[in-house]
C-alpha positions as CSV (number, residue, x, y, z in Angstrom):
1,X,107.9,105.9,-142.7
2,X,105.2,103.8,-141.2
3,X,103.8,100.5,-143.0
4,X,99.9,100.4,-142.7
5,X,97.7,97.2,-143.5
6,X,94.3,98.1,-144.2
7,X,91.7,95.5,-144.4
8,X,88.3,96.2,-145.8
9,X,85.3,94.1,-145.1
10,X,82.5,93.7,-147.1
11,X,79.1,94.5,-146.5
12,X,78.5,90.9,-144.2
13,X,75.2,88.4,-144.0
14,X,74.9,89.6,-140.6
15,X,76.1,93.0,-139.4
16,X,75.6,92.6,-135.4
17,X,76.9,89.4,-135.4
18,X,79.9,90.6,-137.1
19,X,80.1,93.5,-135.2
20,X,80.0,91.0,-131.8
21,X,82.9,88.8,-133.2
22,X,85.2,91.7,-134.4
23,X,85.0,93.1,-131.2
24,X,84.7,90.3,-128.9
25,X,86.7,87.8,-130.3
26,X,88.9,89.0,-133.8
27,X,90.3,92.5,-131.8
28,X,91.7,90.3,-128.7
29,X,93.3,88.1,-131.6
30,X,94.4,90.4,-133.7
31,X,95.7,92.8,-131.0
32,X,98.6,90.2,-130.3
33,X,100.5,90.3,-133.7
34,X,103.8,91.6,-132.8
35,X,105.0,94.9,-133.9
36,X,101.9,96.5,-134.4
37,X,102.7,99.9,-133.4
38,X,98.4,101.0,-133.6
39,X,95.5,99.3,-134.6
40,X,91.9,100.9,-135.9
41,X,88.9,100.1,-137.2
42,X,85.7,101.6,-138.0
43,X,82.3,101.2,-140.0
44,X,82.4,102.9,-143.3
45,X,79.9,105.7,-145.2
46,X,80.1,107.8,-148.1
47,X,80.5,111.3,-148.5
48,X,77.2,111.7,-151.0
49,X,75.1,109.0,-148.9
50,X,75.4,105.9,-152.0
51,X,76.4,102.9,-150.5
52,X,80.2,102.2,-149.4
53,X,82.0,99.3,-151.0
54,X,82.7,98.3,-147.6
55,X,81.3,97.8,-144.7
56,X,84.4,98.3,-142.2
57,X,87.7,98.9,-142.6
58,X,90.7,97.4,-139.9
59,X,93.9,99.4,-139.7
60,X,97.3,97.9,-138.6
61,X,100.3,99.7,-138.3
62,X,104.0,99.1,-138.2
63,X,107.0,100.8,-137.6
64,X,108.7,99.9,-141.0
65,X,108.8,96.9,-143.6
66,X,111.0,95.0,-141.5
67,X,108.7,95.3,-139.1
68,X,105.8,93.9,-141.0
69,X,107.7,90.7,-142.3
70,X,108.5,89.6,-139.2
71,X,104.8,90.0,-138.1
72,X,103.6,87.9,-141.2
73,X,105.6,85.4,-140.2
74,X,104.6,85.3,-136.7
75,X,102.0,82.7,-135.1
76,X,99.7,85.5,-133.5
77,X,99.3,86.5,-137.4
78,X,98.6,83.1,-138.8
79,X,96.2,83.0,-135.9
80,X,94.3,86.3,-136.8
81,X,94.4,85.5,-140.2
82,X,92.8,82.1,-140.3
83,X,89.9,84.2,-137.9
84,X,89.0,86.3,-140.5
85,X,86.8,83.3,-142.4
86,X,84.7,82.8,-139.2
87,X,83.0,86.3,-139.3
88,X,83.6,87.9,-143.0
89,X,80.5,86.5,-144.5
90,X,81.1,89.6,-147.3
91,X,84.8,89.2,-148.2
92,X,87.7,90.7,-147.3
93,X,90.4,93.0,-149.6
94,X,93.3,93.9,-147.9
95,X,96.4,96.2,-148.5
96,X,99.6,97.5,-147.8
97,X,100.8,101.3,-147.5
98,X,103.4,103.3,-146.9
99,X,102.8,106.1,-144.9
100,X,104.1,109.8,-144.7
101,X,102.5,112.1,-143.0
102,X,102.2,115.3,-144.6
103,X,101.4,117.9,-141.9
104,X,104.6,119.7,-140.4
């Protein structure tokens, strides 16, 4: 079963200068948190066109629990982490998940 940390931005002061950071700077950052077994993220819409309760959402996986914990307790995590303040002008909600996947 696979752990997944979402984290959901909200809409943010400045969406190109967000977009710049997350790319340039927060995705190098974030990419060096051990155990992450895939990371996504995208910009968000809804399926009848109102506006999204986000703006983007980040997706980290890991292989298992264990696997997590010792990633929030790492450095590289602390470092992404503390990142987040200098770019989410709109908030941030994050998550964790267990995930099965459902297709055989």
């Amino acid at each position: 079963m696979t752990i997944r940390v979402a984290v959901c931005y909200g809409q943010p002061n400045d969406p190109a200068a967000f977009d710049e950071y997350y790319e340039q700077v927060h995705v190098p950052l974030a990419s060096k948190v051990p155990g992450l077994t895939e990371y996504t993220w995208g910009k968000v819409s809804t399926l009848d066109g109102s506006e999204p309760p986000y703006y983007a959402v980040a997706n980290l996986y890991f292989a298992d629990q264990d696997a997590l914990i010792a990633a929030a307790g790492s450095e590289e995590m602390a470092a992404a982490g503390a990142d987040v303040a200098n770019f989410a002008t709109g908030g941030v909600t994050m998550f964790t998940q267990e995930e099965s996947s459902v297709l055989r």
